[in-house]
N, C-alpha and C positions, 0 to 999 in steps of 0.2 A: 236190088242187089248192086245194081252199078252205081247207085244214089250214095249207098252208102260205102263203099268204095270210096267212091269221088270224098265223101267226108273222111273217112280216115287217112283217107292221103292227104287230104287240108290240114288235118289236124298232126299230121306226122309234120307237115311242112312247116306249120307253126309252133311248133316242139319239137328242134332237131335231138335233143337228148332223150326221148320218147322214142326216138326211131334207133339209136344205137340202145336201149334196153329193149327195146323189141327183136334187135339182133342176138344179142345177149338169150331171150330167155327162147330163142328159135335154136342157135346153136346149140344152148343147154340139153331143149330138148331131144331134140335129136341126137345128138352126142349120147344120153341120157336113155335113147331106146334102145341104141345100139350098145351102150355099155353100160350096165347096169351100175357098177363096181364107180362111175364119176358121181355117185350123188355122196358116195361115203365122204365121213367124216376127213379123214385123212386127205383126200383129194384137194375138199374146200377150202381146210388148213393149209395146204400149197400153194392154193392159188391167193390166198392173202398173204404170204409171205413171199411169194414172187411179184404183186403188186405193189408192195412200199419204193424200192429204189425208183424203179416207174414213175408210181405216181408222185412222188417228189419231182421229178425229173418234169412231167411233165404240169406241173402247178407253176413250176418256172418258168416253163415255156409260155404255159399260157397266158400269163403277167406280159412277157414279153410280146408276144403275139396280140396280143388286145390291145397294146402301145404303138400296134404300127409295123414294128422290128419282126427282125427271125433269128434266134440264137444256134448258133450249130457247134459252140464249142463249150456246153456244160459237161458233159463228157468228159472231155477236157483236162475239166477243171477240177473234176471229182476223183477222175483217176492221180492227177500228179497231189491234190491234198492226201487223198487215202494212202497212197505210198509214202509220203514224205512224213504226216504226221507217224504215220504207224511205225516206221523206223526210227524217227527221233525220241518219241517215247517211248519204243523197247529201249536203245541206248541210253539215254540219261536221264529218262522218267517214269521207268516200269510200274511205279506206285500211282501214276496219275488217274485220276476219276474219270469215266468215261464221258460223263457230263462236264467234265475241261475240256476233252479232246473233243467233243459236239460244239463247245462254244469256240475252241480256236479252228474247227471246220468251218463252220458258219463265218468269219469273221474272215479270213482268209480266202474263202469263196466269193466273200460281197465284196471285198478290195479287186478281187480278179474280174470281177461283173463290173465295178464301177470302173475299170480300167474301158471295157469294152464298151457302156455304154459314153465314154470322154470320147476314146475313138469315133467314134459313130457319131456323135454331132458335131465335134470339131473337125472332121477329115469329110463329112456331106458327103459321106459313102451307104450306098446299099448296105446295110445290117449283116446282110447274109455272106458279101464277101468279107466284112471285118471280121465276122465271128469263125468264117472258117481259116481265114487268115491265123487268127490269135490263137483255131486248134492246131493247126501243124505250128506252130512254135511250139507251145506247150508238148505238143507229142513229142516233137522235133529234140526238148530241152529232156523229156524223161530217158528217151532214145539216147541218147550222147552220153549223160550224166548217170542213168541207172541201169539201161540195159532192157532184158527182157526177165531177168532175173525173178524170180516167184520170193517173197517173203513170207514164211511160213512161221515163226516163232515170233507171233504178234502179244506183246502186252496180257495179260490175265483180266485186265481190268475189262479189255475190247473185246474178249474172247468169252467174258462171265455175261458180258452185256446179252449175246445175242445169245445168251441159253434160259434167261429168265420167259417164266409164262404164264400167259393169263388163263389160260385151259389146255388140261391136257385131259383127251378120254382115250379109252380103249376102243380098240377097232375088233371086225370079226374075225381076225385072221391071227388076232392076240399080238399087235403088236399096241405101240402110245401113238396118237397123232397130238399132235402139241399146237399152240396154235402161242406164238411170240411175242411177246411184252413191246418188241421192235415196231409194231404194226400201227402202236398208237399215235408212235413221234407219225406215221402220214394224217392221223384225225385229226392231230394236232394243227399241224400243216395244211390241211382244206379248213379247218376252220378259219385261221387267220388268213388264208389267204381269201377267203370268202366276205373276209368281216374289211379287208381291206381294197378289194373290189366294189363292194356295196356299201360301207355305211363310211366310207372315209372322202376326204377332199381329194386325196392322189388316184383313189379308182375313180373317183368320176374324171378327171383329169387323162388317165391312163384311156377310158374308152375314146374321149374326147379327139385326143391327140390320134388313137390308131383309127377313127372314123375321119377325119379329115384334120390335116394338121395347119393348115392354114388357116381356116375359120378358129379352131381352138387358138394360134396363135392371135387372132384379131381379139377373140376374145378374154384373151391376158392369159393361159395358161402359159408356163414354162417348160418350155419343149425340153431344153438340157435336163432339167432339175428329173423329169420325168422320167426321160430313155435314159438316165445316170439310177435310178430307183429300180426301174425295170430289169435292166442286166442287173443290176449289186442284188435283186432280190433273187433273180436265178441262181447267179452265184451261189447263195448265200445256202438255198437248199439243194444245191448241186455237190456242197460240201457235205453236207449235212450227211444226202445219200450214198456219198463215195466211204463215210465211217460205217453205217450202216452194211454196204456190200460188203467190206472187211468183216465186222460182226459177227455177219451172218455166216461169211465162207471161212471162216477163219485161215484166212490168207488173204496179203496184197499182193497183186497181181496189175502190174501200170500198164497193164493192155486188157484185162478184162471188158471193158464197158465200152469195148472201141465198136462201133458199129452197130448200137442201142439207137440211135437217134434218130432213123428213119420209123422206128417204131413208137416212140417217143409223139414225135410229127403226127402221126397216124391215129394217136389215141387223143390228140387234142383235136385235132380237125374231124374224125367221126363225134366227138362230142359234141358237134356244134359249131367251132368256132372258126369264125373267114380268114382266112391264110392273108388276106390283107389289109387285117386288123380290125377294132373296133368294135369284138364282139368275143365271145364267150362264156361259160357260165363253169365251176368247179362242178357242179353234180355233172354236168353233159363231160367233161373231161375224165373225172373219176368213174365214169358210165365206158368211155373210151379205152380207159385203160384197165380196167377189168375185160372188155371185149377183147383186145389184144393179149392182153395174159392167157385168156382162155383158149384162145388161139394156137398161142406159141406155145401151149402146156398140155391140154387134151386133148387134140384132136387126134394124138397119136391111139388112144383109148379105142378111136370108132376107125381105127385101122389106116389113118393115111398117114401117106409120111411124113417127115418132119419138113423134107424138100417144099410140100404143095401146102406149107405156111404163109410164106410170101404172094401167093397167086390168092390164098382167101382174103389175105387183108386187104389184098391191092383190086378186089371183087368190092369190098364193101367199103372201097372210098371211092371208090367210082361210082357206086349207091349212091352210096352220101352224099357227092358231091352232087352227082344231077339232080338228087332229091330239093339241096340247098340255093341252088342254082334257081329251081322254080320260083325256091321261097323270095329271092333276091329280086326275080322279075317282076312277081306278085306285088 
């Protein structure tokens, strides 16, 4: 018995994304004995529609994080694009295509990434202070200039987006559980971020650099070129996500997403990956951020309350981390 113990805990250590689906399908269960009512359909349709902004959110990070960096201001960036495009296009471009407004998110995102990542190699500052630097501007700039004001009469086009769907069924309680056409722009998004972690020049590049940046720089990679790629890609789907949360709530709200981040953090590093770079994998992240969804969305189902959310997550990166820890020593 202890033999094989001692092997499953080798085998979790050499598979950290094995240990947060083992979290996953321990919560489930449990959650699952005590409430019957979390396996329904309706439920698991929430819980994928509360993991897209996330896991956008945190596929950024994780580019980021595997370079080395720590981004603390995509937030940010998502809330002042989602407020600003949403009001410029009710005012002067109610007819615009949703798929315009995704491309001037994106594009406007990765300008705000590449800003952060010039910062950060030109100024040979810690990541972590530039990036929280550039969010209180940006707060600092929606505060002064917009207020706290709620936009509620967003676009048709932004509002049609997030009611299209790929399944709807009926539940036993006779209502629809729907499950959001939105959900794919994240398949979309792990996949290229996976095909560009693994089969490209700049992810081998990218772990290169967050495992040791000195030898990679002997080795001829381009440190700027790279932490300029990193942030602009965070950006890029930090915009993306901030269109999406309007979609979905049909409202801009430029303080919504304020205070997401540490949850964010949470679902990339239980997935596996070293807070000081050079390492993680999108299934262990999207493994992460499904953990924390479940977290911050059912638990209230087996009766606890929403307060002793914080105390689980922060139970199971403290897991995590001694578990990863070992693997490091090993």
């Amino acid at each position: 018995m202890q033999t094989s113990m001692a092997g499953l805990s080798g085998w979790l250590i050499r598979h950290p994304p094995l240990f947060t689906l083992l979290l996953i399908v321990l919560v489930s269960l449990v959650i699952g004995a005590i409430s019957p009512q979390f396996w329904q359909m309706a439920n698991l349709f929430d819980m994928a529609r509360a993991s897209v902004v996330t896991g956008l959110f945190g596929l950024g990070f994780l580019v980021v994080l595997a370079a080395g960096g720590i981004d603390m201001s995509f937030t940010a960036i998502a809330a002042l694009l989602m407020y600003w495009l949403t009001t410029a296009t009710a005012a002067y471009a109610p007819w615009m295509p949703m798929g315009v407004v995704l491309a001037a998110a994106a594009v406007g995102g990765m300008l705000l990434g590449m800003c952060n990542g010039l910062l950060v190699h030109y100024l040979k500052a810690p990541a972590l202070i530039v990036t929280i630097g550039t969010q209180y501007v940006i707060r600092s700039f929606l505060l002064t200039f917009v207020g706290t004001e709620l936009f509620v009469n967003i676009p048709m086009s932004i509002e049609n987006f997030g009611k299209y769907e790929i399944w709807r069924v009926g539940t036993d309680n006779g209502s629809i559980a729907i499950l959001p056409a939105y959900v794919l722009v994240l398949v979309v998004a792990a996949i290229v971020t996976w095909w560009i972690l693994n089969r490209t020049l700049m992810g081998r590049a990218i772990f290169a650099i967050g495992g040791n940046s000195d030898i990679a720089e002997r080795l001829g990679y381009d440190i700027r070129k790279v932490q300029v790629f990193a942030f602009a890609y965070s950006g890029l789907l930090a915009g993306i996500a901030g269109m999406l949360h309007v979609s979905s709530n049909r409202l801009a709200n430029p303080f919504d997403l304020s205070g997401t981040e540490m949850g964010v953090i949470a679902a990339v590093v239980l997935g596996g990956a070293r807070i000081t770079g050079g390492s993680g994998t999108v299934a262990g992240t999207l493994l992460g951020v499904v953990l924390i969804t479940l977290v911050n969305n059912v638990l209230i189902l087996a009766g606890i309350p929403s307060t002793w959310q914080a105390f689980v997550v922060g139970c199971f990166i403290v897991l995590a981390g001694a578990l990863f820890a070992t693997r490091e020593k090993r």
